[in-house]
Backbone and ligand atoms as CSV (ligand in chain L), in Angstrom:
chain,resi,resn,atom,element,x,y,z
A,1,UNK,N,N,147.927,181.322,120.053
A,1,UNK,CA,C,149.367,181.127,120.213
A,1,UNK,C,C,149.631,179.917,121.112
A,2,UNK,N,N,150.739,179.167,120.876
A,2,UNK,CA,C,150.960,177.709,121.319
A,2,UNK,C,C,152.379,177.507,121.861
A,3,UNK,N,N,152.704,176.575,122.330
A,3,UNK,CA,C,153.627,175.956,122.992
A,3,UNK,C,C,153.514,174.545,123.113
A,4,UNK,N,N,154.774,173.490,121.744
A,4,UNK,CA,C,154.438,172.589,122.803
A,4,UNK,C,C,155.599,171.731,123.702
A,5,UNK,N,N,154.952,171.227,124.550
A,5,UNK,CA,C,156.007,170.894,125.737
A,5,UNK,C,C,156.042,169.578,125.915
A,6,UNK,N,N,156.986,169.027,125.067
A,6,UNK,CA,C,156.822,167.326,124.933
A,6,UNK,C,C,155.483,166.723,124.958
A,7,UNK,N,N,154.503,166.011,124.736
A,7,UNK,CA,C,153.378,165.656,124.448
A,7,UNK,C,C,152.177,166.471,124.847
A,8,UNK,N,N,152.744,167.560,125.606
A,8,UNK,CA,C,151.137,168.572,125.971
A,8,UNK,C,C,151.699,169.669,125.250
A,9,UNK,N,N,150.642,170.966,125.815
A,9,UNK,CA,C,151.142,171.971,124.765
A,9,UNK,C,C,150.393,172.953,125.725
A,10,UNK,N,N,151.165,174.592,125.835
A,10,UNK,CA,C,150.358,175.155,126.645
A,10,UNK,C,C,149.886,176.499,125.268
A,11,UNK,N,N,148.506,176.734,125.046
A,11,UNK,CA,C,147.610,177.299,124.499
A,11,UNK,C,C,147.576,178.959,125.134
A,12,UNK,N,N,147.522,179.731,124.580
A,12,UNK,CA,C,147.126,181.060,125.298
A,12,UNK,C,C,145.931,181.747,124.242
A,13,UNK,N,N,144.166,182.039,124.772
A,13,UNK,CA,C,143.879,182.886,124.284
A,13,UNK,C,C,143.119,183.781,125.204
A,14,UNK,N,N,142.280,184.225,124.416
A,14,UNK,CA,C,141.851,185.707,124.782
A,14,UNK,C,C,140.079,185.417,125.301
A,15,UNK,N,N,139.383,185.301,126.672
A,15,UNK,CA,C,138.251,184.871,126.649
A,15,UNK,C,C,137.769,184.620,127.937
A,16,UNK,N,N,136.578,184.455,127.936
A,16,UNK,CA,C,135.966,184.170,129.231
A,16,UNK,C,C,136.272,182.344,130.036
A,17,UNK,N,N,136.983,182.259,131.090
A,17,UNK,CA,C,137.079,181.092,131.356
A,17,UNK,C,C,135.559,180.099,131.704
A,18,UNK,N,N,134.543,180.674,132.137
A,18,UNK,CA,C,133.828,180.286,132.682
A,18,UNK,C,C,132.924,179.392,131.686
A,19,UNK,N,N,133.162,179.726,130.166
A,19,UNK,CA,C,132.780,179.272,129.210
A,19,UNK,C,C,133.804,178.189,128.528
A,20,UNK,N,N,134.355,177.683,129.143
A,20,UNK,CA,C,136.101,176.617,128.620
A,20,UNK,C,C,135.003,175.278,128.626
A,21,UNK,N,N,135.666,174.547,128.013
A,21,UNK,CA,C,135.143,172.989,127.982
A,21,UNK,C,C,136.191,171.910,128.156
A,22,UNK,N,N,137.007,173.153,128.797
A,22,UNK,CA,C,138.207,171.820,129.487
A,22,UNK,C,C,137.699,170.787,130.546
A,23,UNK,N,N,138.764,170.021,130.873
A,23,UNK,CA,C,138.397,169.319,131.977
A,23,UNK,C,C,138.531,169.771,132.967
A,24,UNK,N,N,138.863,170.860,133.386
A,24,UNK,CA,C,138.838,171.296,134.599
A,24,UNK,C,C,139.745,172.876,134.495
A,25,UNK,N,N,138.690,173.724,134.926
A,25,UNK,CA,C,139.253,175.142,135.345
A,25,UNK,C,C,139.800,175.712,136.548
A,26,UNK,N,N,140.456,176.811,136.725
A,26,UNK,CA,C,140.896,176.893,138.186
A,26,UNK,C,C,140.765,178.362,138.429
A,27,UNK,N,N,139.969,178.387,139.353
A,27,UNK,CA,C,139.642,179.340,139.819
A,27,UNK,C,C,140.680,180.388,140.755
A,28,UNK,N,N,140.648,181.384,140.647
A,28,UNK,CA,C,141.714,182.183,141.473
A,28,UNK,C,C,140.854,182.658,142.745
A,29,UNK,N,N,141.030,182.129,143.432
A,29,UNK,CA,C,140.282,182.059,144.970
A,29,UNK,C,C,141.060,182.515,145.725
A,30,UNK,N,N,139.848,182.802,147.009
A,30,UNK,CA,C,140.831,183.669,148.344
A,30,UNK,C,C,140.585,182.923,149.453
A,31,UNK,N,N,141.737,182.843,150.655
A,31,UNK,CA,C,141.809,181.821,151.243
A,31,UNK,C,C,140.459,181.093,151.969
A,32,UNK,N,N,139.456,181.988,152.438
A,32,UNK,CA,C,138.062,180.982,152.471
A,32,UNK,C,C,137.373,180.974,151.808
A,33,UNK,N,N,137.684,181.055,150.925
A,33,UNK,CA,C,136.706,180.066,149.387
A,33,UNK,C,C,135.528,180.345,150.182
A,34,UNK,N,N,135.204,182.247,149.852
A,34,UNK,CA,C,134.035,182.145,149.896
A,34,UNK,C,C,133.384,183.106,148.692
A,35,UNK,N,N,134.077,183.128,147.310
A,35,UNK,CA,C,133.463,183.759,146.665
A,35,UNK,C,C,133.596,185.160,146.660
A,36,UNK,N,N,133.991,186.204,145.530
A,36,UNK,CA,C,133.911,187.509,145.423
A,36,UNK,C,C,133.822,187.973,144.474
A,37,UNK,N,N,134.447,188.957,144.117
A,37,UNK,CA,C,135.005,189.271,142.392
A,37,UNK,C,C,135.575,188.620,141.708
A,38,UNK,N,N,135.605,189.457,140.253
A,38,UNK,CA,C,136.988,188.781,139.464
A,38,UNK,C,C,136.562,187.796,139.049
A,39,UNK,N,N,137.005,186.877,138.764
A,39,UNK,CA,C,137.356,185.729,137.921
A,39,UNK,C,C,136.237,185.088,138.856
A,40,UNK,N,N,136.678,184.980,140.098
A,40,UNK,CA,C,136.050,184.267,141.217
A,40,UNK,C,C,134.454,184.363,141.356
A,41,UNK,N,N,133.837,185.390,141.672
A,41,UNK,CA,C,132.611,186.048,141.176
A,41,UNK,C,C,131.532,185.557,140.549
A,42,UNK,N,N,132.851,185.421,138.398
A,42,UNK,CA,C,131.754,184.882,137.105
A,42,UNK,C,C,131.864,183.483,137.286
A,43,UNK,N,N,133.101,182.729,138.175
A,43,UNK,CA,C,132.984,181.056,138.210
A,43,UNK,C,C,131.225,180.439,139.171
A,44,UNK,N,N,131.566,181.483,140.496
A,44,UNK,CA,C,129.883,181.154,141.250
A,44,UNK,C,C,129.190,181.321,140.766
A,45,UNK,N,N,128.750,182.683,139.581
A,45,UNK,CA,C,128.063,182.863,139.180
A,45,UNK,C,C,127.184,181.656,138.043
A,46,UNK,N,N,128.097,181.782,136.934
A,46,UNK,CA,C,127.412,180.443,136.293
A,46,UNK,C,C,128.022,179.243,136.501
A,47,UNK,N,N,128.548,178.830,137.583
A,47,UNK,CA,C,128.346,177.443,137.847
A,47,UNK,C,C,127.394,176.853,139.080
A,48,UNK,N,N,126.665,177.804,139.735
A,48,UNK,CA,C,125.190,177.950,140.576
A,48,UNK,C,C,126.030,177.167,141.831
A,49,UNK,N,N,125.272,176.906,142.766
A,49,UNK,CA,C,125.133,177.031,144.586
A,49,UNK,C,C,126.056,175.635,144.760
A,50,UNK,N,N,125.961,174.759,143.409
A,50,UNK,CA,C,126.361,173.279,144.278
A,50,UNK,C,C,127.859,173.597,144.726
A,51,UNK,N,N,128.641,174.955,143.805
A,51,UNK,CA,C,130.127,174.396,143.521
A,51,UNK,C,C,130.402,175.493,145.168
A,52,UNK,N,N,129.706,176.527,145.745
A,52,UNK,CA,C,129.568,177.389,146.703
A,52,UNK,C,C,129.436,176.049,148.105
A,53,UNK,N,N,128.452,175.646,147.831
A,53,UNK,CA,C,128.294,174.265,148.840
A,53,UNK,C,C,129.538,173.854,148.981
A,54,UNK,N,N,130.494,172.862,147.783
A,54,UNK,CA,C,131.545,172.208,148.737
A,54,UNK,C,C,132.443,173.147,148.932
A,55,UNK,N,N,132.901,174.561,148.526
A,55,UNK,CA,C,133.898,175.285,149.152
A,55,UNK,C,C,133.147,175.168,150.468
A,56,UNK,N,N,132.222,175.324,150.879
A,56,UNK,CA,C,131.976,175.917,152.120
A,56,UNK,C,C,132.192,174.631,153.188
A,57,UNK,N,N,132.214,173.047,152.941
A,57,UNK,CA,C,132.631,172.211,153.570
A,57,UNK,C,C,133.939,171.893,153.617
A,58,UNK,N,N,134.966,172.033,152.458
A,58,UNK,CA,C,136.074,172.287,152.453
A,58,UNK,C,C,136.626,173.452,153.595
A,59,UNK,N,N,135.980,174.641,153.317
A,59,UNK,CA,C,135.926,175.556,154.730
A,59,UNK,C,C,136.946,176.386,153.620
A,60,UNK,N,N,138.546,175.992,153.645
A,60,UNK,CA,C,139.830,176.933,153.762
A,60,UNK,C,C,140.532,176.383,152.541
A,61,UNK,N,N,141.554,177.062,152.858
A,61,UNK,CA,C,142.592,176.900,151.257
A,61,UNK,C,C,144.072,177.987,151.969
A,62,UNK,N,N,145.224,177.282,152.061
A,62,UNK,CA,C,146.494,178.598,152.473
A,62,UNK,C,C,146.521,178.743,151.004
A,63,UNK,N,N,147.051,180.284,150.819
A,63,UNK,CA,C,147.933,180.821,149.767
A,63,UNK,C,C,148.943,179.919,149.327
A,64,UNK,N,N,148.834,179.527,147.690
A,64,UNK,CA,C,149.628,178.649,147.271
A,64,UNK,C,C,149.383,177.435,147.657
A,65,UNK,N,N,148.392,177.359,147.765
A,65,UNK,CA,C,147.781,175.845,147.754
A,65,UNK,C,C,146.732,175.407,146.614
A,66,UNK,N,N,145.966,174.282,146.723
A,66,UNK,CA,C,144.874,174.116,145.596
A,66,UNK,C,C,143.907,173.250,146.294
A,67,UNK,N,N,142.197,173.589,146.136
A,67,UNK,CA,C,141.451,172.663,146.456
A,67,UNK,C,C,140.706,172.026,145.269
A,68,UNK,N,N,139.740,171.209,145.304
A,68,UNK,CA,C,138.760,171.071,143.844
A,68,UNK,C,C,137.764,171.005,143.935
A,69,UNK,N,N,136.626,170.938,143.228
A,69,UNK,CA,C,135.034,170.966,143.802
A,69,UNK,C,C,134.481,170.183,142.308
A,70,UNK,N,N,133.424,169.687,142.375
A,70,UNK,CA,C,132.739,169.588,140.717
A,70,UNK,C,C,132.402,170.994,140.308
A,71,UNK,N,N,131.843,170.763,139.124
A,71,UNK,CA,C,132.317,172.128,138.400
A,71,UNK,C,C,130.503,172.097,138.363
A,72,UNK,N,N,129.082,171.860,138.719
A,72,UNK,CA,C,128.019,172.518,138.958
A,72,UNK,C,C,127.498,172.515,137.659
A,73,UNK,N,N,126.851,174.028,137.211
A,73,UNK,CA,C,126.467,173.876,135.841
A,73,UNK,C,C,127.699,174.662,134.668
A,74,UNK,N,N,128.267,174.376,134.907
A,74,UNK,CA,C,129.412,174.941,134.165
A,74,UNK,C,C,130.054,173.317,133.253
A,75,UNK,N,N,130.750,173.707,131.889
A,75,UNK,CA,C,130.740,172.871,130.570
A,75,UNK,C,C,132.506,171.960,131.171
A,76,UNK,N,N,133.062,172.322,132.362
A,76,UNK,CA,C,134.044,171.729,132.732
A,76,UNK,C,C,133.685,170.621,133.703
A,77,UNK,N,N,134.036,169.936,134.055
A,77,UNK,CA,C,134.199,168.692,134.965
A,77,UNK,C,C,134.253,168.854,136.371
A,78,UNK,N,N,135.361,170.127,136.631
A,78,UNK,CA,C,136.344,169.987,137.952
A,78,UNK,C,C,136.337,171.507,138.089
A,79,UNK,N,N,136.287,171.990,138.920
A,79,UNK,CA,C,136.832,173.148,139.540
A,79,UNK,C,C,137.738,173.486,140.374
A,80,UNK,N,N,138.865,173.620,140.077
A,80,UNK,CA,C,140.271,173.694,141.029
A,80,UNK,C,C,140.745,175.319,141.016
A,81,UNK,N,N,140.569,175.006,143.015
A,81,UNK,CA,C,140.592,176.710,143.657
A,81,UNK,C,C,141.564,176.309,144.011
A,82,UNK,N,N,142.562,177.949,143.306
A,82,UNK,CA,C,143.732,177.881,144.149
A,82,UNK,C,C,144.048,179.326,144.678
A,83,UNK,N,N,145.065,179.772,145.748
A,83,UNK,CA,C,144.832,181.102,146.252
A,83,UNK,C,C,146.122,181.418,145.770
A,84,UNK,N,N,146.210,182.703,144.960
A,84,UNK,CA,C,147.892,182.905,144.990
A,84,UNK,C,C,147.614,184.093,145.965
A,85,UNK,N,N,149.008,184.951,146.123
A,85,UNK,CA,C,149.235,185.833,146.840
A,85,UNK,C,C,148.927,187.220,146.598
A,86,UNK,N,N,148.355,188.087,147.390
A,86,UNK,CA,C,148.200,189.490,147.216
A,86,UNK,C,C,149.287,189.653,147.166
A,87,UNK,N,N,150.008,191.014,146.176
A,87,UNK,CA,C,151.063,191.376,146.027
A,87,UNK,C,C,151.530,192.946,146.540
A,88,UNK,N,N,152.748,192.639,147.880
A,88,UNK,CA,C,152.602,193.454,148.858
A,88,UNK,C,C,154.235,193.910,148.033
A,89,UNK,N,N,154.509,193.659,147.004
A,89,UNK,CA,C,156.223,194.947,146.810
A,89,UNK,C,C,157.181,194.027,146.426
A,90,UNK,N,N,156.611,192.102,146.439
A,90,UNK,CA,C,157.735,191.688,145.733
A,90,UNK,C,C,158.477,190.859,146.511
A,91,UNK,N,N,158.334,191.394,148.585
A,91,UNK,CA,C,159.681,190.888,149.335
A,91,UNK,C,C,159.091,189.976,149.905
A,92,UNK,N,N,157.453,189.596,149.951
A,92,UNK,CA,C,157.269,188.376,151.080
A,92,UNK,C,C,157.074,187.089,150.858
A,93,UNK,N,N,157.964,187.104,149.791
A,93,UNK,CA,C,157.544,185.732,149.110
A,93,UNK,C,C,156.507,185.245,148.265
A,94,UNK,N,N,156.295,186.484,147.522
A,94,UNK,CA,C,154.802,186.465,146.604
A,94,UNK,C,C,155.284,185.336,145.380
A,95,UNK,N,N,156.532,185.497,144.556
A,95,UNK,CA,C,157.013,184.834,143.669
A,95,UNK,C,C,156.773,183.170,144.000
A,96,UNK,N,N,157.088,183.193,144.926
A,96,UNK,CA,C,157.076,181.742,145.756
A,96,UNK,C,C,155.975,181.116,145.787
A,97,UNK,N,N,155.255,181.993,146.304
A,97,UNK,CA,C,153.715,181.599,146.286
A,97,UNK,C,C,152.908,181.298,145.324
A,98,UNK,N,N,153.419,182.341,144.314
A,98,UNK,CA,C,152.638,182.448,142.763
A,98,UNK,C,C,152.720,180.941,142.718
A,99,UNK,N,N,154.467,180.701,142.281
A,99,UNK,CA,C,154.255,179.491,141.446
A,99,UNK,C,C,154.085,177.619,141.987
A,100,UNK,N,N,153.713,178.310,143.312
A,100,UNK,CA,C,153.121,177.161,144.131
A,100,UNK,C,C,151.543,176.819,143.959
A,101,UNK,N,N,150.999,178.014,143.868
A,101,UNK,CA,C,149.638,177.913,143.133
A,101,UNK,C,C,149.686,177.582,141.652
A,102,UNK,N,N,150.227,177.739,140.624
A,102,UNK,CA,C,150.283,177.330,139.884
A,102,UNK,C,C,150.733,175.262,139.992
A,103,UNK,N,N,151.937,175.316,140.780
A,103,UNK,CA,C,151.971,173.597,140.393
A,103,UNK,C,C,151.144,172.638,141.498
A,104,UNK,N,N,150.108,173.413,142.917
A,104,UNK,CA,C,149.031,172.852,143.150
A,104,UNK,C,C,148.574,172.285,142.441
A,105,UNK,N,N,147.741,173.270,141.798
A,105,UNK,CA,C,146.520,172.988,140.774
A,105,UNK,C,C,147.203,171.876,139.811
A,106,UNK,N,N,148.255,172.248,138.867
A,106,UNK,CA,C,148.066,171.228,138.400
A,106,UNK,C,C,148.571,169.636,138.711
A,107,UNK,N,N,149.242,169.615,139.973
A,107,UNK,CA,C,149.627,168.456,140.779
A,107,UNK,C,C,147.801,167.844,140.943
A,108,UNK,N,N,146.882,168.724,141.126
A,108,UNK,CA,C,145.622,168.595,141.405
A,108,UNK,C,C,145.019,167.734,140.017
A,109,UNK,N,N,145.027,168.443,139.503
A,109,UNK,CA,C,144.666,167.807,137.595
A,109,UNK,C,C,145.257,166.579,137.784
A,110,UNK,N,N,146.362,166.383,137.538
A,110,UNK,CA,C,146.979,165.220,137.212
A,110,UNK,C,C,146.679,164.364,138.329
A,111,UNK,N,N,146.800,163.988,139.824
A,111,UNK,CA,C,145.968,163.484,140.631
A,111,UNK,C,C,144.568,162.786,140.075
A,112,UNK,N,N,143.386,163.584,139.587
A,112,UNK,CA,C,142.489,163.080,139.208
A,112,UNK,C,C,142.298,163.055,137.718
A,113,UNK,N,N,143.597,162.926,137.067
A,113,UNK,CA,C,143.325,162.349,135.841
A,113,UNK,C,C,143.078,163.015,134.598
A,114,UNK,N,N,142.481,164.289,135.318
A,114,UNK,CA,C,142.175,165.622,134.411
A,114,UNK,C,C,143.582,165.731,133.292
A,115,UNK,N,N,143.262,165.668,131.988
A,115,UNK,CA,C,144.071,166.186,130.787
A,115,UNK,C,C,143.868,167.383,130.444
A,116,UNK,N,N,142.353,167.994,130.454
A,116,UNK,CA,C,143.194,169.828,130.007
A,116,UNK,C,C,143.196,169.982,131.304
A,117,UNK,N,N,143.538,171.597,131.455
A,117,UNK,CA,C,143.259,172.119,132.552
A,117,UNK,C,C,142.891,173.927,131.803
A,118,UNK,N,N,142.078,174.735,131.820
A,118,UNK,CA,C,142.424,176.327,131.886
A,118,UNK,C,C,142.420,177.090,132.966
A,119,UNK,N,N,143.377,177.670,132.701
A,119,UNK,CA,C,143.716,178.979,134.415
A,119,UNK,C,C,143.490,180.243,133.696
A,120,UNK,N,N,143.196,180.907,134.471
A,120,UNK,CA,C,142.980,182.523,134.356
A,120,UNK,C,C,144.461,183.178,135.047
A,121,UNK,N,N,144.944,184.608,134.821
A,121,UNK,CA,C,145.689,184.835,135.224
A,121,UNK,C,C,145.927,185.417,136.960
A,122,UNK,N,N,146.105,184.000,137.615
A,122,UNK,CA,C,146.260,184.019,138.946
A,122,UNK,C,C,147.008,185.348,139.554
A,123,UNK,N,N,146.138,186.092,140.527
A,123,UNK,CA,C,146.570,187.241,141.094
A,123,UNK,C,C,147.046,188.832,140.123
A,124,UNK,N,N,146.678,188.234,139.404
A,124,UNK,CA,C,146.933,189.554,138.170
A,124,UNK,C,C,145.800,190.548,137.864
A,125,UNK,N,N,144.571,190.214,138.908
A,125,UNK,CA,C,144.106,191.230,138.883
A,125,UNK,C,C,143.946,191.934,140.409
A,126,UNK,N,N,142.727,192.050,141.176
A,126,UNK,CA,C,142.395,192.258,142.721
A,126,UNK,C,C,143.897,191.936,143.389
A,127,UNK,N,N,144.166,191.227,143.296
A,127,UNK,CA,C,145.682,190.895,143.642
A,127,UNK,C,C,146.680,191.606,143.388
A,128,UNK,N,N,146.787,192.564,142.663
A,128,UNK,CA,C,147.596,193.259,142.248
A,128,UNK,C,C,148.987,192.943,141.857
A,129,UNK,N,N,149.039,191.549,141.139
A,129,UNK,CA,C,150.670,191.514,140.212
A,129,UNK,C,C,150.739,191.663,139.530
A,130,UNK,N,N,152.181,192.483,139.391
A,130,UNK,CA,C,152.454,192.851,138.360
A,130,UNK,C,C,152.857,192.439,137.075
A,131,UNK,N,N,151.628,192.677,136.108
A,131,UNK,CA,C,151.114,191.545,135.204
A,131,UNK,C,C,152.433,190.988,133.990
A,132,UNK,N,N,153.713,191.847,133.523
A,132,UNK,CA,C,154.341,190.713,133.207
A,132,UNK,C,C,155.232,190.011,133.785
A,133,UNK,N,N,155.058,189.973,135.201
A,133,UNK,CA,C,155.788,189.112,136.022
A,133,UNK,C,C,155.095,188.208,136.489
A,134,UNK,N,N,153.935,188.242,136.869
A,134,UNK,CA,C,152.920,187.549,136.878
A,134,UNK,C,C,152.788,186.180,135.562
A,135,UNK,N,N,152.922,186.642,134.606
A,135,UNK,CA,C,152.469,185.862,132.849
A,135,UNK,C,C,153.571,185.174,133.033
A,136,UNK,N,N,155.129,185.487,133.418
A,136,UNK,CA,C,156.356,185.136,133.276
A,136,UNK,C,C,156.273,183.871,134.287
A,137,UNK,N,N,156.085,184.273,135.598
A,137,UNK,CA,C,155.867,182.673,136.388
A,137,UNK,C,C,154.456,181.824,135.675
A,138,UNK,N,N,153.897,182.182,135.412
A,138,UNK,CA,C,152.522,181.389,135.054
A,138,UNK,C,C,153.084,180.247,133.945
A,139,UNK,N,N,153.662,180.857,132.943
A,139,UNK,CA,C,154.339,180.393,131.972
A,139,UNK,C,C,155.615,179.442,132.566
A,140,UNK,N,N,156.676,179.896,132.895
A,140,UNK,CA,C,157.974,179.046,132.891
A,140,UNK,C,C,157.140,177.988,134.277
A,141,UNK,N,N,156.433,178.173,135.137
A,141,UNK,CA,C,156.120,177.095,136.701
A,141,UNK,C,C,155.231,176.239,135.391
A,142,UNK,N,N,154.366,176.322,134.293
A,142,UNK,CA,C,153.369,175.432,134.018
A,142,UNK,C,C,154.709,174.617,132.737
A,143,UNK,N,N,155.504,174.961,131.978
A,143,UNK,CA,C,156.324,174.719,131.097
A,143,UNK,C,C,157.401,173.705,132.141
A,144,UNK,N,N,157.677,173.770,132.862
A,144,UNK,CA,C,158.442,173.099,133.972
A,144,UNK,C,C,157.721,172.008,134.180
A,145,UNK,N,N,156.534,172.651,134.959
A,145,UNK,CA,C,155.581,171.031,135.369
A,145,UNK,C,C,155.441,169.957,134.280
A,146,UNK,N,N,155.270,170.313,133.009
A,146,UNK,CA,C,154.921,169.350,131.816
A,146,UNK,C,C,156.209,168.609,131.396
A,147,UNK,N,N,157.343,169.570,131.681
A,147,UNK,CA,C,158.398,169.126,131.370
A,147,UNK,C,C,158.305,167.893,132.293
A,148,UNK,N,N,158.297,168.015,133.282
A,148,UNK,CA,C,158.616,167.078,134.355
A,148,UNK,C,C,157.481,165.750,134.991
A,149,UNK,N,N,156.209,166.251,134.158
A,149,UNK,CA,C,155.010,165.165,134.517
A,149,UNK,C,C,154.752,164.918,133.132
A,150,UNK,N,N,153.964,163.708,132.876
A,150,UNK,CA,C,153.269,163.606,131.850
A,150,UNK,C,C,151.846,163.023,132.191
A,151,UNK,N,N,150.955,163.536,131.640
A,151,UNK,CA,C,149.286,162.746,131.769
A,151,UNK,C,C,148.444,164.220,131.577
A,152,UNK,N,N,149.013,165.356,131.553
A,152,UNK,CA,C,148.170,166.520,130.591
A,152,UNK,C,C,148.328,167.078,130.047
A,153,UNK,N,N,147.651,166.701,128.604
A,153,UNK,CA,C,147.689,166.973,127.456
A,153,UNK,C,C,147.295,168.850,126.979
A,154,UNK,N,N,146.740,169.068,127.761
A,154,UNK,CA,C,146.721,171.248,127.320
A,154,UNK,C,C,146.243,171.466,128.736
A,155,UNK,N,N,147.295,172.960,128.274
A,155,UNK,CA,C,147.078,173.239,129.511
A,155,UNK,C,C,146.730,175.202,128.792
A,156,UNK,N,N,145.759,175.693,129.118
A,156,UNK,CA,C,144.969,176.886,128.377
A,156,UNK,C,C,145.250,178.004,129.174
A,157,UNK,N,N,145.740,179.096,129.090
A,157,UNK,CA,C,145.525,180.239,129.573
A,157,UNK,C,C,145.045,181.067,129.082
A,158,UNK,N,N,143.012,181.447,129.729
A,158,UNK,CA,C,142.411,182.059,129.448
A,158,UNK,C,C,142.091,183.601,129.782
A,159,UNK,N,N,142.458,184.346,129.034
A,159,UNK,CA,C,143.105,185.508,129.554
A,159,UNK,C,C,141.978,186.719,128.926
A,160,UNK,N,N,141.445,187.221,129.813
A,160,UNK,CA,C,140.089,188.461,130.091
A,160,UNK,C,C,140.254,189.570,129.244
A,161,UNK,N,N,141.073,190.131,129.086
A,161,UNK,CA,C,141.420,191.950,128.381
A,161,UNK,C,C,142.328,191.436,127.666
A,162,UNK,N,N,142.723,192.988,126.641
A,162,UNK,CA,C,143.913,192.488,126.040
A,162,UNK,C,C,145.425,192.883,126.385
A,163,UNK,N,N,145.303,193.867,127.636
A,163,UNK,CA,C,146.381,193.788,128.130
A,163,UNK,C,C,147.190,192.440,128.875
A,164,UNK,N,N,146.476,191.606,129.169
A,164,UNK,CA,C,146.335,190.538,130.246
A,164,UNK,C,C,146.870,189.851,128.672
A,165,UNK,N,N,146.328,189.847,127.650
A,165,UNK,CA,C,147.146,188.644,126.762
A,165,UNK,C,C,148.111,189.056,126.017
A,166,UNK,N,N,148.573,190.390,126.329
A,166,UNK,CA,C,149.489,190.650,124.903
A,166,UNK,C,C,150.920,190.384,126.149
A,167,UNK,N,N,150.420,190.516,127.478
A,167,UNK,CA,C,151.557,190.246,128.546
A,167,UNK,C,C,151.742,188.909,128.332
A,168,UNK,N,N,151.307,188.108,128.477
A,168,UNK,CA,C,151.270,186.480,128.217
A,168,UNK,C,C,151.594,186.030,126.886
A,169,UNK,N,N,151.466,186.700,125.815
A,169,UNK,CA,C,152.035,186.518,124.430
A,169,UNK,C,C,153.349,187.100,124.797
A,170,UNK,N,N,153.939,187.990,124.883
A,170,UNK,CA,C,155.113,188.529,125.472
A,170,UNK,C,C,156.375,187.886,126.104
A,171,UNK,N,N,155.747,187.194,126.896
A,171,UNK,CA,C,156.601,186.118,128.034
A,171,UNK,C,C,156.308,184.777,127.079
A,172,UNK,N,N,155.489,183.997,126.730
A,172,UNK,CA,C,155.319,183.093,125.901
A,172,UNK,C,C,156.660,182.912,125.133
A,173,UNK,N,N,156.317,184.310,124.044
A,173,UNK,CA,C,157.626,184.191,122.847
A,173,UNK,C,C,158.796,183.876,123.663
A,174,UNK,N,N,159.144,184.841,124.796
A,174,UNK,CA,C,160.776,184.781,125.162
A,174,UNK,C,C,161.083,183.893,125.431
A,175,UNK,N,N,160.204,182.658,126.129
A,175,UNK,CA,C,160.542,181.203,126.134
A,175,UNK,C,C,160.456,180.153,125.285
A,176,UNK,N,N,159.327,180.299,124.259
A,176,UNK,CA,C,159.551,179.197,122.981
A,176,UNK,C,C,161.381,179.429,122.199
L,1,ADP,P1,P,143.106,187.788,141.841
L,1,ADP,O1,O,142.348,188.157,143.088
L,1,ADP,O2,O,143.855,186.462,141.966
L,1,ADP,O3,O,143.961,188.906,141.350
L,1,ADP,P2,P,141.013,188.392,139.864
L,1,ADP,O4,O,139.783,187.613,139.603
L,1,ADP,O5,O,140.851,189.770,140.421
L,1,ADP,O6,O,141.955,187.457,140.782
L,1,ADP,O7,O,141.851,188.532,138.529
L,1,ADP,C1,C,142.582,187.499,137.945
L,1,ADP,C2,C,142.501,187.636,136.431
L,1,ADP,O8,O,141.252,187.097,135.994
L,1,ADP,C3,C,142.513,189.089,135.919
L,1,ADP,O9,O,143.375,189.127,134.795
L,1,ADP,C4,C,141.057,189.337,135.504
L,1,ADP,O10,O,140.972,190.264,134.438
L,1,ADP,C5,C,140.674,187.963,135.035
L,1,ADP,N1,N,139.241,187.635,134.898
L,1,ADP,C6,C,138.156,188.228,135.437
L,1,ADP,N2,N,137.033,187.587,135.023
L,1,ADP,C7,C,137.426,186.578,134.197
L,1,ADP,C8,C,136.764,185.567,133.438
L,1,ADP,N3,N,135.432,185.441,133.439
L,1,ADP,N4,N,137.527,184.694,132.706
L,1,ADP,C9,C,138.874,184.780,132.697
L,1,ADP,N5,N,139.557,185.713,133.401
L,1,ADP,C10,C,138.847,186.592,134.129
């Protein structure tokens, strides 16, 4: 399922990110980028020690921010960590945060030139948001950014289960 948004287009399927051959993936990281579960976890996992190395000189990352690393042995280029927010009920500014992590990263992409980019669904899991509110900012903050930048051409949301994509197909439609 597709979207396109004046010369890019945002893509949604169903799959393991760690296997993308974009130019650059983004990892859903926690503020010291030091690796855990989740999404976060299978990125250390097969992209081996180098991409663990520069988080660990980088050190930090605030919520709603974005860092980048090379992407190690993994089929992407770039690895862009960004932290969204644990989701505490809605009132502390999680919304805010979400979609600040979202236009990090790709303020990050476009910075270095990167044309795709794939994200996983930031904070929608360990994080606990609530996943079609979650799909709903992911969608309208990345549909905005393209609107408003040009220099990347897809932008992929690679999405794990199929609850996680039929939420993101969901919110998708209501905005095409
Ligand atoms: P967060 O802590 O930001 O909630 P998680 O890694 O717990 O991050 O979950 C974010 C999303 O990533 C969830 O929808 C989860 O199912 C998904 N996920 C887990 N592993 C992968 C993977 N290999 N590729 C893509 N998405 C994944």
């Amino acid at each position: 399922m597709e979207l396109r948004v004046n010369d890019s287009k945002i893509v949604l399927v169903q799959g393991d990110i760690t296997k993308e051959s974009t130019d650059a993936i983004v990892n859903a990281a926690n503020s010291g980028l030091r690796g855990g579960g989740g999404v976060d976890g299978a990125i250390h996992r097969a992209g081996g020690g180098a991409i663990m190395k520069e988080c660990r000189a980088i050190g930090h990352c605030p919520t709603g921010r974005a860092v980048i690393t090379t992407a190690g042995n993994l089929k992407a280029r770039r690895v862009i960590h960004t932290v969204g927010p644990v989701y505490r009920g809605g009132g502390k500014g999680e919304a805010e945060l979400l979609k600040s992590a979202y236009r990090a990263s790709l303020a990050l992409a476009l910075e270095n030139k990167l044309e795709s980019v794939a994200f996983p669904a930031i904070s929608a899991g360990i994080y606990g948001y609530p996943l079609s509110e979650a799909a709903s900012i992911a969608l309208t903050t990345t549909k905005m950014f393209l609107e408003e930048h040009s220099g990347i051409k897809e932008v992929r949301f690679v999405l794990f289960d199929d609850k996680t994509f039929d939420a993101f197909s969901g919110e998708l439609k209501k905005i095409s």
